[in-house]
Structures are given as structure tokens and as C-alpha cells.
C-alpha positions, 0 to 999 in steps of 0.5 A, spaced: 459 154 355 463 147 355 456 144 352 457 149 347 464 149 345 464 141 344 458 142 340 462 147 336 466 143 335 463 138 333 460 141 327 466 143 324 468 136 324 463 134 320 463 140 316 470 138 315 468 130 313 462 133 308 468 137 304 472 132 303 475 130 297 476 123 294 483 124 291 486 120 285 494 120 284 496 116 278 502 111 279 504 109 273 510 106 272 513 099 268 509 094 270 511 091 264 518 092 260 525 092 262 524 094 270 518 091 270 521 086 276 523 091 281 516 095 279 512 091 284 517 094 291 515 102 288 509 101 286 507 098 293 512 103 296 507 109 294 501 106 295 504 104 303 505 112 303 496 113 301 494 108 307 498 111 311 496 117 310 488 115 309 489 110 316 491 118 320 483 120 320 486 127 319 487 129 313 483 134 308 482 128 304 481 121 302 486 118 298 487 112 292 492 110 288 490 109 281 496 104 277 498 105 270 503 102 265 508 106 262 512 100 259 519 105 261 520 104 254 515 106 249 513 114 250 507 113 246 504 108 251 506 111 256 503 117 254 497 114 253 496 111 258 497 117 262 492 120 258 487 115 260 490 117 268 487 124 266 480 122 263 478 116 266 481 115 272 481 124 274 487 124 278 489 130 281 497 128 281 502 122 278 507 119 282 511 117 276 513 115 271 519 110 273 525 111 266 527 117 263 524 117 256 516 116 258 517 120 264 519 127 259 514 124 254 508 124 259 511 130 262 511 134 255 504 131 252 499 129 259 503 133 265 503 140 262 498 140 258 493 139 263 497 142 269 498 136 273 504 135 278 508 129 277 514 127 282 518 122 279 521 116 283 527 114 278 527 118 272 535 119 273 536 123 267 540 130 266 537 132 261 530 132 265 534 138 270 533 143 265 527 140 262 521 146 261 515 143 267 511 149 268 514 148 276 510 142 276 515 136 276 519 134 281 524 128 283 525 124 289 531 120 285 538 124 284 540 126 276 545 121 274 550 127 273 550 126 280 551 118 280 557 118 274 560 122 279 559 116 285 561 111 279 566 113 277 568 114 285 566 107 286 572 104 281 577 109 283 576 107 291 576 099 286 584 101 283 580 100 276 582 106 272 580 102 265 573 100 262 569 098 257 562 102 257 555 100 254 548 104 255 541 102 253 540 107 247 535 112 250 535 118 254 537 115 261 543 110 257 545 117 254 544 121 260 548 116 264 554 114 259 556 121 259 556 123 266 560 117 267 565 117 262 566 124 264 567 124 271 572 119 270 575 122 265 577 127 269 579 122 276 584 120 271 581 113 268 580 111 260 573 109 257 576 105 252 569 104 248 562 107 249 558 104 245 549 103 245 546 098 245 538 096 243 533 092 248 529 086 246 535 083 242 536 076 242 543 075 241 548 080 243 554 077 241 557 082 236 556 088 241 560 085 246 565 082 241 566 089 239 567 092 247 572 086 247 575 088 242 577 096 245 579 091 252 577 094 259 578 091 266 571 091 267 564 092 263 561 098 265 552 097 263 548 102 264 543 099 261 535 096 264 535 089 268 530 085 265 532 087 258 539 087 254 544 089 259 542 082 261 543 079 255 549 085 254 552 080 261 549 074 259 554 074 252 559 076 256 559 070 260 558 065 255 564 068 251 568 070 256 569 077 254 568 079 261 568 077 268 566 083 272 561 088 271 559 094 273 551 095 275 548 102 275 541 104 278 538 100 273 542 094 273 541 092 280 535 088 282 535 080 285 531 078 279 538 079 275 542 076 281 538 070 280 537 069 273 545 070 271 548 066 278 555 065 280 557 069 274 555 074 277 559 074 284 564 079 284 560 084 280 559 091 283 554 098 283 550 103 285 544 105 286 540 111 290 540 109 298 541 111 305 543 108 312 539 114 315 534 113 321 529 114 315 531 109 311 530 103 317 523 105 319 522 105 311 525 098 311 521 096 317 515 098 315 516 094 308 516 088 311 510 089 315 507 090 309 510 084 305 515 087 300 522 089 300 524 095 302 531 095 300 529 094 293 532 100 288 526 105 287 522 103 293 524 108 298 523 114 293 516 112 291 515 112 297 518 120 299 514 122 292 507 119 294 508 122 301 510 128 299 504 130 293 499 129 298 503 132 303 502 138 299 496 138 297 495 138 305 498 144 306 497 148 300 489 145 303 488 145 294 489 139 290 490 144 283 496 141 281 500 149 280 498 151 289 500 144 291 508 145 286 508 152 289 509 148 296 514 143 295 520 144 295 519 148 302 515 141 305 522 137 303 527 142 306 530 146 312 527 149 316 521 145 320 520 139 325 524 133 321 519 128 319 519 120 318 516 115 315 510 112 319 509 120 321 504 122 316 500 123 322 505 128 326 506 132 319 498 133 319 498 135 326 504 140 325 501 144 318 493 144 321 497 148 326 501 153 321 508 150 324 514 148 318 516 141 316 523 138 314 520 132 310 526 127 311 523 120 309 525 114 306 531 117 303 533 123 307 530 128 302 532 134 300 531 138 294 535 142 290 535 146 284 530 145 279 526 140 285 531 134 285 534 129 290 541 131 291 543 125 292 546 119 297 548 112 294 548 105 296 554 102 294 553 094 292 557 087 290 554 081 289 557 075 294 553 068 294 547 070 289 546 076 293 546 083 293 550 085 299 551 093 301 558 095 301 558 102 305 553 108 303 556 115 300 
């Protein structure tokens, strides 16, 4: 009988090898663009994330991730190029896109059309909250609604009650300039300028000579890091306009720490982030490999690739609209809380028919419409480096 039950077995294992699926999940991100110098951390989070999960030996399917471009700023490279993911490459999901702008156009022009599940790692606008998705795009960032709110926390907890505010023109710049000068609006604080600029300037000397004209105690920049909120910064020195910066998820990356020098010491910020056990094992984990955990974004891309082929674990499917349908209860209570480097458990846990909490690398949890509801890491930049002041 046990002769019996061990050849069984194994022939349901092999059955099992024989079905297994070669899975392609797109990760398209700016390689190239005003993020491209924090982009190598998330994509090689994501990716950290597939070999984790192809190391298990356990899971339906095989893994591969499939890198594409979206440039962050031009939405009809970005949707080409997603496009190519589809055709090409036949992925089934897409970790991504990375800014706001490519994100809503891939999800309008490639996502819907094709029903494939996206989940983004950084599109922080609001208005993606209310976008039309079909249910198939989720965030593992928090809406910037959320992080005008811990912004404009930041400056009150700083006794700064008036700024001058800049925003990269496109959806992410809008999206964040508003919630902030909302927010701070209604703490008490005064904007006293909220005006756009444009990237891939060359000279930026009459944006800030009309920010310093309106005065401000600080310079608010929502803008992107390779891009013209350094050259936003970068004129502010050179004229003494400001002095002091105010650096929002977008801002924030050792790239600009080390191209502006000691001009920007003092300077403070945000960005998504958490001191929880996860966020530890995450950091570890990164450094093994041979990048840097703590970068903005790396964490979340993390979380997303995890979760997409978690789904397509328990939903024992990679079509997109039964893998969606299963999201939002792998990232929640109830379930056995699940940590990086415990793909493997969470395996064990679905083929058992038993629930996972999918906490991660950023203490997810999912609300509303499929977004992260939000924890922050305050930074100041000290001595040419980006040091974390508390977590909120």
C-alpha cells in the first residue's frame, strides 16, 4: 500500500511538472527619463521577488521577467512599448509602469484592451483612484492624497507655515501639488506660489526668479530627480533664492544627493516606507543581492511582482480577470502574515486551502479601489546623505 501511495504521488508530481506554465510578467519602468537613477533598485526588486519564487520549486508555474521602457514621461513610447510586452513577449501581467502619466496611458491603451493586470509600484496620482480599470490595476504605492497630507504634517511638526511650491507639469506634478497645498491650506499654512514647470530645460532661472519673487521659507519640489526639479534646485542655489528644499517621493534618490553636494544639506522629505519586520528582511535580502533596499520604490516593486504571481498561484490561472478577482484578499486580514523571503510558506499555505495576509516589504494593505494605504519615511539630507528622521 505505501508502494502504492509513493508511486501515486509521484505521478501527480509529474503531472504537475508536465502542466507548468512558462510566465512572462512585463516590468516596465523608466529605464530611461527623469527616474531612470532610482529605476535599477525597483526593477531588480521585482525581479528578486520572480527568483524567489522560482527558487520555492513549488509553484504552478515558471517564472520570467520581461524589462520594458516606458520613459516615465512620454505616454506613447510608454504605450508602445507595452504593447510590444503584450505581442512580442506574451506576458501575462505587468509590474508597472513606474509615473503617473505612462501608467494611466498603458492602462487605458494596452491594459484594458487586452485584459492584463497591472500593479504599479510608484504611480502615486489621485486621479488613478478613480480611474476606469476593469478591476484590473492595483497599487502597492499609497495615492499622493495621502502624502500631501504627511507633507504638509512634516512642515508643521518643522514650525514652517509658509512655502513656495513647484510641480513637474503632468499628472503626478498636478496630482501632488494639489493635495498638498490643500492639506496645508487646511493645517493652517500659506502656499504663496504653485506654479509648473517643464523637464529637459536647460535654464530654469525664470521659474525660480518668479518662486522667489512670491517668497516662501522653503521650496516645495514635486518634481522628478533626474530632471528639472534638479535643475529647479540647481538655479535655486546658484541665485540664492532658496536654500532649503522640500523633497517629495519623486525628489528623493542618492543620485541628486551626489550631483547637488552640500547645497543640499539641511533639505528634507518623504517618500513611501516603513520600519516594519518586513521592510528589514527586504533590506537584507537587497544587499545580498547586490542593490539598495532603502531605495524609493524598490520595496513596493518588490510587494507588486510577489503579489501578481501570488494570485496567479491561488487563483491556479494566469488570466488576468481571475487573478484580480483574488488580490485584494492575499494583500488583507485575515491569513498567516507573510514576509519576504516566504514565498515558499505562502505556497505551502494556498495548496493547503488556508488564507494569507501578504504583508511584504512595505506592510501592505490595500484599500479602497486596490491601493496602499500609506506609511511614510521622513528623510533629511546630513553630510551628502539621505538619513531617515522617524517613519509615519
Amino acid at each position: 500500500m505505501k508502494k502504492l501511495m509513493l508511486a501515486t504521488a509521484g505521478a501527480a508530481l509529474l503531472a504537475g511538472a508536465a502542466s507548468a506554465e512558462d510566465v512572462k510578467i512585463g516590468i516596465i519602468l523608466g529605464f530611461t527619463g527623469p527616474l531612470e537613477s532610482i529605476t535599477p533598485a525597483m526593477a531588480a526588486g521585482a525581479e528578486a521577488a520572480i527568483e524567489e519564487m522560482n527558487a520555492t520549486g513549488s509553484a504552478m508555474n515558471t517564472y520570467e521577467g520581461v524589462r520594458a521602457d516606458d520613459t516615465c514621461i512620454d505616454s506613447a513610447a510608454a504605450t508602445a512599448a507595452a504593447e510590444r510586452l503584450v505581442t512580442s513577449d506574451g506576458i501575462a501581467a505587468i509590474m508597472g509602469a513606474d509615473c503617473s502619466g505612462v501608467t494611466g496611458a498603458i492602462l487605458q491603451n494596452v491594459a484594458r484592451p487586452n485584459g492584463i493586470l497591472m500593479i504599479s509600484p510608484s504611480a502615486t496620482s489621485p486621479g488613478l483612484s478613480t480611474a476606469e480599470d476593469d478591476g484590473l490595476f492595483f497599487r502597492t504605492a499609497p495615492s499622493d492624497a495621502r502624502q500631501g497630507v504627511v507633507m504638509s504634517e512634516i512642515l508643521m511638526d518643522r514650525g514652517i507655515s509658509e512655502v513656495a511650491l513647484t510641480y513637474t507639469n503632468n499628472d503626478y506634478g498636478k496630482g501632488l501639488a494639489d493635495s498638498f497645498e490643500a492639506a496645508f491650506t487646511e493645517m493652517g499654512g500659506t502656499v504663496t506660489i504653485n506654479a509648473a514647470h517643464e523637464d529637459g530645460k536647460a535654464d530654469y532661472s525664470a521659474e525660480v526668479a518668479s518662486l522667489a519673487a512670491a517668497g516662501g521659507e522653503v521650496l516645495v519640489v514635486a518634481g522628478y530627480t533626474d530632471q528639472g526639479g534638479k535643475g529647479i534646485i540647481q538655479s535655486s542655489l546658484d541665485s540664492g533664492a532658496f536654500d532649503t528644499f522640500v523633497l517629495p517621493d519623486g525628489m528623493v534618490g542618492q543620485q541628486l544627493v551626489d550631483d547637488i553636494g552640500s547645497g543640499l544639506d539641511g533639505s528634507f522629505g518623504q517618500y513611501p516606507g516603513t520600519d516594519s519586520q518586513g521592510a528589514e528582511i527586504f533590506q537584507e535580502m537587497a544587499t545580498a543581492a547586490g542593490f539598495d533596499g532603502t531605495s524609493a520604490f524598490a520595496p513596493e516593486s518588490y510587494d507588486a511582482a510577489a503579489l501578481i504571481m501570488l494570485g496567479m498561484e491561488k487563483a491556479g490561472s494566469t488570466d488576468s480577470a481571475e487573478v484580480s478577482a483574488v488580490i485584494m484578499d492575499l494583500a488583507n486580514a485575515p491569513g498567516e502574515p507573510i514576509l519576504p523571503g516566504e514565498l515558499g510558506k505562502a505556497l505551502e499555505l494556498i495548496a493547503a486551502g488556508e488564507d494569507i495576509d501578504y504583508v511584504g516589504a512595505t506592510a501592505v494593505e490595500l484599500i479602497g479601489p486596490g491601493e496602499s494605504a500609506g506609511n511614510y519615511r521622513e528623510i533629511e539630507i546630513q553630510d551628502g546623505t539621505i538619513e531617515t528622521v522617524q517613519f509615519r
